[in-house]
N, CA, C and O atoms as a MOPAC input file, in Angstrom:
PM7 MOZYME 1SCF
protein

 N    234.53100 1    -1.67400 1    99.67100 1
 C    234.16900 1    -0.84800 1    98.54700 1
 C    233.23100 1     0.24600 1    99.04200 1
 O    232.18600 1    -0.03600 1    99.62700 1
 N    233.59600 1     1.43100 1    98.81400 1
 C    232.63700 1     2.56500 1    99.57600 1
 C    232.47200 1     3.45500 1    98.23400 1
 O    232.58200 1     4.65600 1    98.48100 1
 N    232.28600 1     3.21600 1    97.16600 1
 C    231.65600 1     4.51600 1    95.81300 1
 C    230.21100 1     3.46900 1    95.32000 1
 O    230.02700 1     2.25300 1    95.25600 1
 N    229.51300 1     4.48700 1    95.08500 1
 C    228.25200 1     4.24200 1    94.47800 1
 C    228.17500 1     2.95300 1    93.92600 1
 O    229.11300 1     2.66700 1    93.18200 1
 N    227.31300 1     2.10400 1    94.08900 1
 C    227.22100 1     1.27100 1    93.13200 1
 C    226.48200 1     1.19200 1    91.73000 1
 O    225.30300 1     1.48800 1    91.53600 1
 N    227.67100 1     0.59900 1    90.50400 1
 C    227.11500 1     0.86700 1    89.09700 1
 C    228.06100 1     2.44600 1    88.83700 1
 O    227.89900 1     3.10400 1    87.80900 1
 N    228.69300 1     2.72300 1    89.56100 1
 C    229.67400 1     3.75100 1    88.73800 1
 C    231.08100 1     3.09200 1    88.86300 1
 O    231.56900 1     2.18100 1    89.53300 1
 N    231.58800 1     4.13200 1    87.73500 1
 C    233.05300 1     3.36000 1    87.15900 1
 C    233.83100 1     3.33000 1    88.19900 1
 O    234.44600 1     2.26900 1    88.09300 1
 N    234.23300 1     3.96900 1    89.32300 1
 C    234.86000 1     3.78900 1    90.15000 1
 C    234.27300 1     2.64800 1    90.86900 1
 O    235.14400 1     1.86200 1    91.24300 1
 N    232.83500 1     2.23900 1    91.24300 1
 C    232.84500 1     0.88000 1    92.39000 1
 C    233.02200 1    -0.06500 1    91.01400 1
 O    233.29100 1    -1.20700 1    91.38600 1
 N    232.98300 1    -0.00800 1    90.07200 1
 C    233.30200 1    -1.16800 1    89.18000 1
 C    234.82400 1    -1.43400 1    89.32000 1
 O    235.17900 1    -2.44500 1    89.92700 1
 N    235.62600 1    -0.69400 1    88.86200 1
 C    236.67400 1    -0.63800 1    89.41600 1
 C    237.43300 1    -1.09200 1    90.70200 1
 O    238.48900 1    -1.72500 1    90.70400 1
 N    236.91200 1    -0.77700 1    91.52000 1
 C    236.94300 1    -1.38100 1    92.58400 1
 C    236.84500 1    -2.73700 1    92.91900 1
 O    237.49600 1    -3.58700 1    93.52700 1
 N    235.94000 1    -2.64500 1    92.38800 1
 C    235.13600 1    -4.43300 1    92.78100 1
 C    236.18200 1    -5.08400 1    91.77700 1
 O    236.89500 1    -6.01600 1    92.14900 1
 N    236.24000 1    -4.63400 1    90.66800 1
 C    237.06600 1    -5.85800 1    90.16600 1
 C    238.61600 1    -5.89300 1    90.72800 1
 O    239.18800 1    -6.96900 1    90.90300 1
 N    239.32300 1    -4.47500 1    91.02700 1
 C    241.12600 1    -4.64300 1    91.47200 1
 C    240.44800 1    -5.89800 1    92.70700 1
 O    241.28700 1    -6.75600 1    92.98200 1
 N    239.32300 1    -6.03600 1    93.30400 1
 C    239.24700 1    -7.18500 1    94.30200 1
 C    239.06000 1    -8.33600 1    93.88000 1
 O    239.39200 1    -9.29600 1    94.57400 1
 N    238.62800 1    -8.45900 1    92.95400 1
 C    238.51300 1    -9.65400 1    92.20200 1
 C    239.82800 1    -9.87800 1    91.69200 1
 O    239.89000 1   -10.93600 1    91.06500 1
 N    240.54600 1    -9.45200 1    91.73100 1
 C    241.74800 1    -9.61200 1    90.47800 1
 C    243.10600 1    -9.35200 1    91.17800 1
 O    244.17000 1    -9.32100 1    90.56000 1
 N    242.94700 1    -9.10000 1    92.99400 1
 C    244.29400 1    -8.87200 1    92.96000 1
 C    245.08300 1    -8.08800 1    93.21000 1
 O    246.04200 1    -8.35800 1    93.93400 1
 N    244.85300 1    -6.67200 1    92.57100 1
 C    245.23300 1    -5.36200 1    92.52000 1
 C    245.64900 1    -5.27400 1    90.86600 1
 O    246.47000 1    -4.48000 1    90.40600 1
 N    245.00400 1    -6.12000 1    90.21800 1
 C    245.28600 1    -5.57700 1    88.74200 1
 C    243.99800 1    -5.64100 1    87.92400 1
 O    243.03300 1    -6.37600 1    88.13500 1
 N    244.14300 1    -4.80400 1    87.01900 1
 C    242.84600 1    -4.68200 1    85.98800 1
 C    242.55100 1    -6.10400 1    85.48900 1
 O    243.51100 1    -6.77800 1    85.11800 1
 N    241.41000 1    -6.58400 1    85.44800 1
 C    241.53800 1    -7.74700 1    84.47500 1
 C    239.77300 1    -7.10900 1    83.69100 1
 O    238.84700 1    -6.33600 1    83.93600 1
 N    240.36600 1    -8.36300 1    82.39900 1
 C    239.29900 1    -8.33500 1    82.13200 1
 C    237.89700 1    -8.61100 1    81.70800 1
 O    237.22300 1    -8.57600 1    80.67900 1
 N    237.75000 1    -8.94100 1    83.13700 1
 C    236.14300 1    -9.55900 1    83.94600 1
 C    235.81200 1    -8.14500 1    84.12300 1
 O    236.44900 1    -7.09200 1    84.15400 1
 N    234.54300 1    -8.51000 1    84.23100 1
 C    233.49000 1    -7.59800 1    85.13400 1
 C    232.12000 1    -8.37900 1    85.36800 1
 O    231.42100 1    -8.99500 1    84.56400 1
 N    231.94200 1    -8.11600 1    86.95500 1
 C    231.05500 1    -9.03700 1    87.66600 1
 C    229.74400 1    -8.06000 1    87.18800 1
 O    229.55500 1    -6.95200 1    87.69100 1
 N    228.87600 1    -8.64200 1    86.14400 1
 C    227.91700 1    -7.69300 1    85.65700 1
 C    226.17400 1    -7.85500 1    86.93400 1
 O    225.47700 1    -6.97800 1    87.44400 1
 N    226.10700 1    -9.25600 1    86.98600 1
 C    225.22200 1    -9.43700 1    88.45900 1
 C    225.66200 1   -10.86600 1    88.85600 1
 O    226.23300 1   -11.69100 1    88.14200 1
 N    225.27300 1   -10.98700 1    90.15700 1
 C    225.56200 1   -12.26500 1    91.11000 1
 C    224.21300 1   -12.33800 1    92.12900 1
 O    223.87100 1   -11.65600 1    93.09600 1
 N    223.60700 1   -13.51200 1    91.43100 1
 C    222.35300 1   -13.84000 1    92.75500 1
 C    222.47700 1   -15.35200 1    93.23300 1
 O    223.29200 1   -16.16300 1    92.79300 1
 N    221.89200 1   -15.49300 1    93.83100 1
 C    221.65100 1   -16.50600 1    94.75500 1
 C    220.29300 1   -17.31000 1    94.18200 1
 O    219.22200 1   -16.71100 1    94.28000 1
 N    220.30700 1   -18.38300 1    93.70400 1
 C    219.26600 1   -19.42600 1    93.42000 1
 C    219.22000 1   -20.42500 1    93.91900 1
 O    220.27900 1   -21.05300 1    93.93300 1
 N    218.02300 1   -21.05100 1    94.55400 1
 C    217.75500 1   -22.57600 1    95.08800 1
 C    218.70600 1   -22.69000 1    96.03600 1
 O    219.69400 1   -23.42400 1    96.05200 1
 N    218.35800 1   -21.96800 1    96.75800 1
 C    219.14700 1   -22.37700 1    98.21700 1
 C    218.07100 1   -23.45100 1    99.34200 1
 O    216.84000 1   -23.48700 1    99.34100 1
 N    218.87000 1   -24.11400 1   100.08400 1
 C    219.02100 1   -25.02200 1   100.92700 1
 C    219.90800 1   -25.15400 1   101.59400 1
 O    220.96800 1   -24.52900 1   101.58100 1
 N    219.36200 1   -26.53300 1   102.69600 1
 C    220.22500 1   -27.02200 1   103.66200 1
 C    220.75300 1   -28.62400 1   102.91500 1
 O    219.90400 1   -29.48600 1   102.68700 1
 N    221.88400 1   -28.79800 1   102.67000 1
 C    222.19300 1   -30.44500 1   102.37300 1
 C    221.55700 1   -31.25900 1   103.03100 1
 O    221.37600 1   -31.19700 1   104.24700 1
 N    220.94500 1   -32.55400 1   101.89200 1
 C    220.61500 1   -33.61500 1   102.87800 1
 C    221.42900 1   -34.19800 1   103.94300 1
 O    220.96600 1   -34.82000 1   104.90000 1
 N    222.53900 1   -33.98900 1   103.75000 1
 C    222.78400 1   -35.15300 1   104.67900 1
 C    223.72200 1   -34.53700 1   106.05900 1
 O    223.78000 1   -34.97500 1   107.20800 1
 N    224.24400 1   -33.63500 1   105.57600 1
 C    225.19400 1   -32.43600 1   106.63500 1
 C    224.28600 1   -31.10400 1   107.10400 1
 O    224.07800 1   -30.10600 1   106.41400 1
 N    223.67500 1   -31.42600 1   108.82200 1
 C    222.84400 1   -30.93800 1   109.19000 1
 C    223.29900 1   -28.94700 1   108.94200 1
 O    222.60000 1   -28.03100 1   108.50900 1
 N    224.72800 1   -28.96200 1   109.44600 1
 C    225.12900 1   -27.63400 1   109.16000 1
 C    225.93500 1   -27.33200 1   108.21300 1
 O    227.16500 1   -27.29200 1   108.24900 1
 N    225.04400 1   -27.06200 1   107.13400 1
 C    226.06000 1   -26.84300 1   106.04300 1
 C    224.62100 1   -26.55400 1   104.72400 1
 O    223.75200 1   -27.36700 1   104.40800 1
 N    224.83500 1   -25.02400 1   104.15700 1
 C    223.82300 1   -25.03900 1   103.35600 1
 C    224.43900 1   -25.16700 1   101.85100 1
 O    225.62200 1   -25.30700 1   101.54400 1
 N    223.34900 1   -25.08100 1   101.03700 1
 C    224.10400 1   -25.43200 1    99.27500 1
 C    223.20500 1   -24.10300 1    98.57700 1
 O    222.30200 1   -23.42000 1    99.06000 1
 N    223.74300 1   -24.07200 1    97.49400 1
 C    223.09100 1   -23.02200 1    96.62000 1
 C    223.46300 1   -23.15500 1    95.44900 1
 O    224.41400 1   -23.89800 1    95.20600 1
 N    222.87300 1   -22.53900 1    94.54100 1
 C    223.47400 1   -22.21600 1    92.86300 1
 C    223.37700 1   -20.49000 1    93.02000 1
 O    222.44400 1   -19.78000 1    93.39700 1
 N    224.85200 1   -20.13000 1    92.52800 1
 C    224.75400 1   -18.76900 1    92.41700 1
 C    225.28900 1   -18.38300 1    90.78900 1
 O    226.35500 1   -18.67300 1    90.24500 1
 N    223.93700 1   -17.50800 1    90.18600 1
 C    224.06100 1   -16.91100 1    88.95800 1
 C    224.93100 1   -15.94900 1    88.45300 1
 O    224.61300 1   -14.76900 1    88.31000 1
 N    225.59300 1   -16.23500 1    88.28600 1
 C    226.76500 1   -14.81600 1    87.67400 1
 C    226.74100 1   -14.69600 1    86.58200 1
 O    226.75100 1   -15.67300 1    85.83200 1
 N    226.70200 1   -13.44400 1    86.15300 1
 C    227.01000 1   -12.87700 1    84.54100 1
 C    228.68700 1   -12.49700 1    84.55100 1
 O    229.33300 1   -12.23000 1    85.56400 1
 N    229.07500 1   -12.53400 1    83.51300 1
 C    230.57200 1   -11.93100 1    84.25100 1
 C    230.19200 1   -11.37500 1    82.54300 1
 O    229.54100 1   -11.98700 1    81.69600 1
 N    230.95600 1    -9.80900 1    82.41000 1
 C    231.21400 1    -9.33600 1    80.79600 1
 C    232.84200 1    -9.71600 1    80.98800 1
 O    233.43400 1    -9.65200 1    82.06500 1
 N    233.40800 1   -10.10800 1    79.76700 1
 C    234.81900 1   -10.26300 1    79.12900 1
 C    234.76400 1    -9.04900 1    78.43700 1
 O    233.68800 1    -8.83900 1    77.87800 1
 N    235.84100 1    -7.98200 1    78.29400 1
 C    236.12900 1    -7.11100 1    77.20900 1
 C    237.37400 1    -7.34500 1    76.85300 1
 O    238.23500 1    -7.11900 1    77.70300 1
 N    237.78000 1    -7.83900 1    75.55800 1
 C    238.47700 1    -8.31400 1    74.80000 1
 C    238.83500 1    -7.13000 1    73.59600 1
 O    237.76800 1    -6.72500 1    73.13400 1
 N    239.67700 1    -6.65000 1    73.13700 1
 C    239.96100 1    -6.01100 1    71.79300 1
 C    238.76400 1    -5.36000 1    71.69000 1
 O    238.06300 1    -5.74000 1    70.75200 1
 N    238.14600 1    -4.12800 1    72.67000 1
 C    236.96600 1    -3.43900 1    72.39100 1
 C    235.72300 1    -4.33300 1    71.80700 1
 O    234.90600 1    -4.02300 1    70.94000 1
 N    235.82000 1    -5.31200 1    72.41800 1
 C    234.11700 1    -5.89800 1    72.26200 1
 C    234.26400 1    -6.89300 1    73.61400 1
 O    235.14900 1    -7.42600 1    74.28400 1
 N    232.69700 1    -6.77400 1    73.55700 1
 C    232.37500 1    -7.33100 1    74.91500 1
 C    231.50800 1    -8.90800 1    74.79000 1
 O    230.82800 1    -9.25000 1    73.82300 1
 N    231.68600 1    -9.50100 1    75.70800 1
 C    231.07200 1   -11.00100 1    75.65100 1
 C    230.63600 1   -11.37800 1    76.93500 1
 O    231.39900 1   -11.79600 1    77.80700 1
 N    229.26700 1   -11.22100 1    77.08400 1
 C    228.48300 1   -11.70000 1    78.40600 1
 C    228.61700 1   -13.59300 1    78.20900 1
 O    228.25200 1   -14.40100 1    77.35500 1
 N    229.24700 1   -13.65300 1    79.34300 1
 C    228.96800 1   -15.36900 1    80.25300 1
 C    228.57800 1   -15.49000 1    81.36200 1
 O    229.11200 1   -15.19600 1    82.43200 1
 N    227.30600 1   -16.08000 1    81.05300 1
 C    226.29000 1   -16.36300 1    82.67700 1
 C    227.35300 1   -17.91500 1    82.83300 1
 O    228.19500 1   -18.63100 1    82.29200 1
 N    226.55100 1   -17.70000 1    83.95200 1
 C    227.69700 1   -18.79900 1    85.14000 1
 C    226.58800 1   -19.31800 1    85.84200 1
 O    225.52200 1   -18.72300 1    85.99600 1
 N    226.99700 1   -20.97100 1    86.46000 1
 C    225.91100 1   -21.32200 1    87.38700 1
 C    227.06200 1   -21.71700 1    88.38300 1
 O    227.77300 1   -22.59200 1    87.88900 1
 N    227.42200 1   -21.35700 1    89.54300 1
 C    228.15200 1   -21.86300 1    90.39600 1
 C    227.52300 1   -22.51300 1    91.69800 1
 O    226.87600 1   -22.01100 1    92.61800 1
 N    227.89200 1   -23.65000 1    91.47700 1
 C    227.46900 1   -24.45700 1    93.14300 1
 C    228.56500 1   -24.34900 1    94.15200 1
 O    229.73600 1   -24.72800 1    94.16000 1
 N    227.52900 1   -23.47600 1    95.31300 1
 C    228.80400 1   -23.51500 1    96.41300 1
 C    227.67800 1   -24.19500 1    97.67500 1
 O    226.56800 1   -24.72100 1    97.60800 1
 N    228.53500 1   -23.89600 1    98.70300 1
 C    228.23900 1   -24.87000 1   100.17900 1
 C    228.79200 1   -23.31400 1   100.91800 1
 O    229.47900 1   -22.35100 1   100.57700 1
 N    227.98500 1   -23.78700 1   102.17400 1
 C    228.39800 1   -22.72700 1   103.33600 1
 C    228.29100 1   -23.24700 1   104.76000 1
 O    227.16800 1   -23.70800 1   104.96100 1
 N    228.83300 1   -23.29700 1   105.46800 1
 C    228.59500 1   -24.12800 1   107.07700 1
 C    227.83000 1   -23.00400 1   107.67500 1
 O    228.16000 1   -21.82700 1   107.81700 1
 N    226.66500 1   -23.66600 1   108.01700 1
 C    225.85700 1   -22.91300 1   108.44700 1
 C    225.33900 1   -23.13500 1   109.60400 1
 O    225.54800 1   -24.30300 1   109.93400 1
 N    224.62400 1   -22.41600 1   110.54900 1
 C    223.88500 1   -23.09900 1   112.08600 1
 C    222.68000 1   -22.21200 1   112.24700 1
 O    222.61600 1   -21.18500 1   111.57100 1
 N    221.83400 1   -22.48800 1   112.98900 1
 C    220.79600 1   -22.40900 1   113.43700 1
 C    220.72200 1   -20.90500 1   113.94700 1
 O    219.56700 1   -20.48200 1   113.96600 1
 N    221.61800 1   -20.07000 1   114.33400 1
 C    221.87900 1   -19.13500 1   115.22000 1
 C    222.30400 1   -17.78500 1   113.84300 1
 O    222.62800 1   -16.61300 1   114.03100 1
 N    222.16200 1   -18.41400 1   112.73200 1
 C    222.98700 1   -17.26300 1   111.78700 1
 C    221.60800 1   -16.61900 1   110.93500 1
 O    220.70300 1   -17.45300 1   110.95700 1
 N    221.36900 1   -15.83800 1   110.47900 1
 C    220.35700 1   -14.88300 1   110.35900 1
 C    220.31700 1   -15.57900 1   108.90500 1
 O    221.18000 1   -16.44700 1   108.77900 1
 N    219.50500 1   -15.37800 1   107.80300 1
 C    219.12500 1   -15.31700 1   106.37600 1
 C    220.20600 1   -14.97000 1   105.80800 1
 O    221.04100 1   -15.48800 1   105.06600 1
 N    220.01000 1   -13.89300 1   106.35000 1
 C    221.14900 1   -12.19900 1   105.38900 1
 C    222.44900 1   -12.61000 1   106.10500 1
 O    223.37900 1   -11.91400 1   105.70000 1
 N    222.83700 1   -13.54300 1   107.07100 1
 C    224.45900 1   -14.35100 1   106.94000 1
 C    224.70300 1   -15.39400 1   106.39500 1
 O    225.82800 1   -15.55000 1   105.91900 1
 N    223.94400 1   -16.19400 1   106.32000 1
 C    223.69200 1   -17.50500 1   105.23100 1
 C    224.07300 1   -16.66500 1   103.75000 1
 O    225.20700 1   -16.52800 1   103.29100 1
 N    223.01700 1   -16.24100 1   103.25900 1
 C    223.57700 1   -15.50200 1   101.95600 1
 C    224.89500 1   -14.70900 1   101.90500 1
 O    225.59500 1   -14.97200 1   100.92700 1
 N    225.41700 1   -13.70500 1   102.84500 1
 C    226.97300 1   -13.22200 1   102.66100 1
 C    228.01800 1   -14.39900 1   102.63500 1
 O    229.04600 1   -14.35700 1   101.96100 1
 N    227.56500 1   -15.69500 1   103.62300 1
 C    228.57200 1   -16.86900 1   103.82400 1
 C    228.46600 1   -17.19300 1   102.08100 1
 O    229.49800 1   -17.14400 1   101.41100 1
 N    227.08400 1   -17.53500 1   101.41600 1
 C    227.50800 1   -18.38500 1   100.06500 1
 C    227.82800 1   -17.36600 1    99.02000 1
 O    228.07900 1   -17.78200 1    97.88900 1
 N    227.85200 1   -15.97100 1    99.28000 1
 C    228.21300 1   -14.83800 1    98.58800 1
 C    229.61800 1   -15.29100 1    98.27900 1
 O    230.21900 1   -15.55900 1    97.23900 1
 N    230.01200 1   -15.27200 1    99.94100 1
 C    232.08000 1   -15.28800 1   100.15000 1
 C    232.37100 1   -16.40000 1    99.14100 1
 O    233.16900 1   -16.17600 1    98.23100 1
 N    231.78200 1   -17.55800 1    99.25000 1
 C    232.25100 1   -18.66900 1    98.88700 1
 C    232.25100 1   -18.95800 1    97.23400 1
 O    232.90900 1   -19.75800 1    96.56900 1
 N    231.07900 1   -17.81900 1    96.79200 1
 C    230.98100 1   -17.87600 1    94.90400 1
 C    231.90900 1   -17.06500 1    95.00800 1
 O    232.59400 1   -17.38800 1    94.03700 1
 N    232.49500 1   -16.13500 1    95.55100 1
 C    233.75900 1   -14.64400 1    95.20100 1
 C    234.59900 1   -15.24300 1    95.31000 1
 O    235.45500 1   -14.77400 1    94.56000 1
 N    235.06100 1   -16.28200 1    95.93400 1
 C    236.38000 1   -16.88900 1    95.96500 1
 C    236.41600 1   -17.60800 1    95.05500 1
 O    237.56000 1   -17.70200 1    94.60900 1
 N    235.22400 1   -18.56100 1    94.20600 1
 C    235.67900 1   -19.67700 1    93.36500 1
 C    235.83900 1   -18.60400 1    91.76900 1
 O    236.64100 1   -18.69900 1    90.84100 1
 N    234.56100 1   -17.51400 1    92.03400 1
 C    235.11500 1   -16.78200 1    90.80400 1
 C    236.36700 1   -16.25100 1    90.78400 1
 O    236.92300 1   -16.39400 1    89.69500 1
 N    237.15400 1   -15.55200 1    91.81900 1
 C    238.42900 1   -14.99900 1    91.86700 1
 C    239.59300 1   -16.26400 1    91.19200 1
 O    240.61800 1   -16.08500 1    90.53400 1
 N    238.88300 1   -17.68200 1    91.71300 1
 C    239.96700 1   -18.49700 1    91.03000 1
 C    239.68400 1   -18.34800 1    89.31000 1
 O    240.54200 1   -18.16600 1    88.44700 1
 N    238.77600 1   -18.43400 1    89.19700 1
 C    238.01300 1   -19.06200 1    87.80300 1
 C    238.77500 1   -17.53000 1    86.94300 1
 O    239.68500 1   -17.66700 1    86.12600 1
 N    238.26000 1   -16.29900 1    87.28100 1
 C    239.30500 1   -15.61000 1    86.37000 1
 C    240.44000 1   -15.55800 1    86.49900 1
 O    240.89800 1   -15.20400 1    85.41300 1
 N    241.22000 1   -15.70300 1    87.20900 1
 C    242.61300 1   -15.86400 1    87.54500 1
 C    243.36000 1   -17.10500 1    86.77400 1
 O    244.54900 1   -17.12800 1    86.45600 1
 N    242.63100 1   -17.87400 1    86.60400 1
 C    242.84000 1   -18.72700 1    85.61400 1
 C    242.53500 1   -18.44000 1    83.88100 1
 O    243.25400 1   -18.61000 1    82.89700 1
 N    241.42100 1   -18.03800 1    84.00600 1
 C    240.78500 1   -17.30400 1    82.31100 1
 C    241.76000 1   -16.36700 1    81.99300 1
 O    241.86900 1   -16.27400 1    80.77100 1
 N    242.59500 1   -15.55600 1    82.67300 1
 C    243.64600 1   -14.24100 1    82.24600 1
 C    245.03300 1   -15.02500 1    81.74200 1
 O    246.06400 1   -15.25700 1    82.37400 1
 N    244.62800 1   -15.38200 1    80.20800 1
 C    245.91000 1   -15.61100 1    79.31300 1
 C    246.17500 1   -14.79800 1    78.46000 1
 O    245.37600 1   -13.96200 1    78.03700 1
 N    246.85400 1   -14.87800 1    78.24500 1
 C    247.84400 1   -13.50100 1    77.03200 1
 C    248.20800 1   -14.10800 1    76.07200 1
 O    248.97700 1   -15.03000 1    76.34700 1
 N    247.90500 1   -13.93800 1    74.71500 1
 C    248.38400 1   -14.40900 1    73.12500 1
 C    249.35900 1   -13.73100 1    72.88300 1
 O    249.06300 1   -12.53700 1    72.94500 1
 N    251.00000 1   -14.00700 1    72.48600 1
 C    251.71000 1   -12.88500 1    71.99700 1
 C    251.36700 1   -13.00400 1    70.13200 1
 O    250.67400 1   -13.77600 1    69.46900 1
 N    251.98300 1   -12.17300 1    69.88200 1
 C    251.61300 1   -12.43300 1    68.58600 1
 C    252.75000 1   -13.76000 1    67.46800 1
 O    253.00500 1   -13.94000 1    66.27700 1
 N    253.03200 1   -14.25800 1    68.54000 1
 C    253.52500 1   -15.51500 1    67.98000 1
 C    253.04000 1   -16.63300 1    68.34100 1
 O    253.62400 1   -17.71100 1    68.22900 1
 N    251.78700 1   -16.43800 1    68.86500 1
 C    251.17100 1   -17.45000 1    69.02200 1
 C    251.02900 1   -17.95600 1    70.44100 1
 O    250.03700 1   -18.39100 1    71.02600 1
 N    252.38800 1   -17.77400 1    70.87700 1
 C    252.81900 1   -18.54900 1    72.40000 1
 C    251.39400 1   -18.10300 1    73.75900 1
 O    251.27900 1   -16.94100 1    74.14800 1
 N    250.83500 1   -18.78700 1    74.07800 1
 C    249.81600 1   -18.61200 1    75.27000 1
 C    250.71800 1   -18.63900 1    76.67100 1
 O    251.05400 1   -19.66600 1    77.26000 1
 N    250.98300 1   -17.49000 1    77.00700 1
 C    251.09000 1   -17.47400 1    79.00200 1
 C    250.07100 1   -17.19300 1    79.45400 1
 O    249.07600 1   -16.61300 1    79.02100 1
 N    250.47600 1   -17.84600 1    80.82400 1
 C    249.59700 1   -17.30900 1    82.40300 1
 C    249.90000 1   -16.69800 1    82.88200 1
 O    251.11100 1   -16.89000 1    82.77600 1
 N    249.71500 1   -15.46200 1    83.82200 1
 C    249.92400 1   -14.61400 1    84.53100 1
 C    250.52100 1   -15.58800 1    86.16600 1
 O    250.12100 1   -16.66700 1    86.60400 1
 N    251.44900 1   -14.76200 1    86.63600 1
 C    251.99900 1   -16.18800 1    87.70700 1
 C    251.04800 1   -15.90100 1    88.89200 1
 O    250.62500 1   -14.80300 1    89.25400 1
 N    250.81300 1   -17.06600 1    89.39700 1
 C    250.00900 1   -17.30700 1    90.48500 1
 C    250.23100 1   -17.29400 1    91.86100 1
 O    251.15800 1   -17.75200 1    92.53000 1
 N    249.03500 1   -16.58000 1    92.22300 1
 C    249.36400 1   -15.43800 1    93.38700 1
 C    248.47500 1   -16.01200 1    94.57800 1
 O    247.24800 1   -16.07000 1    94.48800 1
 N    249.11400 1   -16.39300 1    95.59300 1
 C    248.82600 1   -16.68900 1    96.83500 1
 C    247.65000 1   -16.57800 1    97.33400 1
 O    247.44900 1   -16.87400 1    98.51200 1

């Protein structure tokens, strides 16, 4: 992603990556990193809770859902702060990429609920 961040184009952006190459509609409003650590018991391997807001825009209105996601990252002794955090970054972007990819259903107006088919 190379446009400003917080303009419509890196929003844009960021989400065709989230999504695929199609519009959806998420938008990753912030993503931090809370209570990080190393697992007790797996010397290389750290844990975290990462905070996400995601906005839904639905039929011109919008609906903020904070998120608490627990991820893991294999980690070692030799990897800087600021790679520890991109490793549990990667690892919340992938479980969110599932998590909306799953949330993107379609109502027809007969009621019938599809999924969008699932993509590799």
């Amino acid at each position: 992603m190379f446009c400003a961040p917080g303009s419509r184009d890196y929003l844009r952006e960021r989400n065709l990556f989230f999504g695929g190459g199609r519009i959806m509609p998420f938008e990753v409003k912030a993503c931090t990193i809370d209570e990080m650590h190393l697992h007790p018991t797996f010397r290389d391997r750290t844990q975290a809770k990462v905070k996400v807001v995601l906005r839904e825009t639905r039929a011109r209105e919008a609906f903020d859902h904070n998120l608490t996601l627990r991820v893991w990252a294999d980690t070692n002794d030799k990897m800087s702060p600021n790679d520890v955090r991109m490793a549990l970054l990667t690892r919340a972007a992938t479980i969110l990429k599932r998590t909306m990819s799953a949330a993107e259903v379609d109502v027809g107006a007969d009621g019938l609920v599809t999924r969008p088919p699932v993509s590799s």
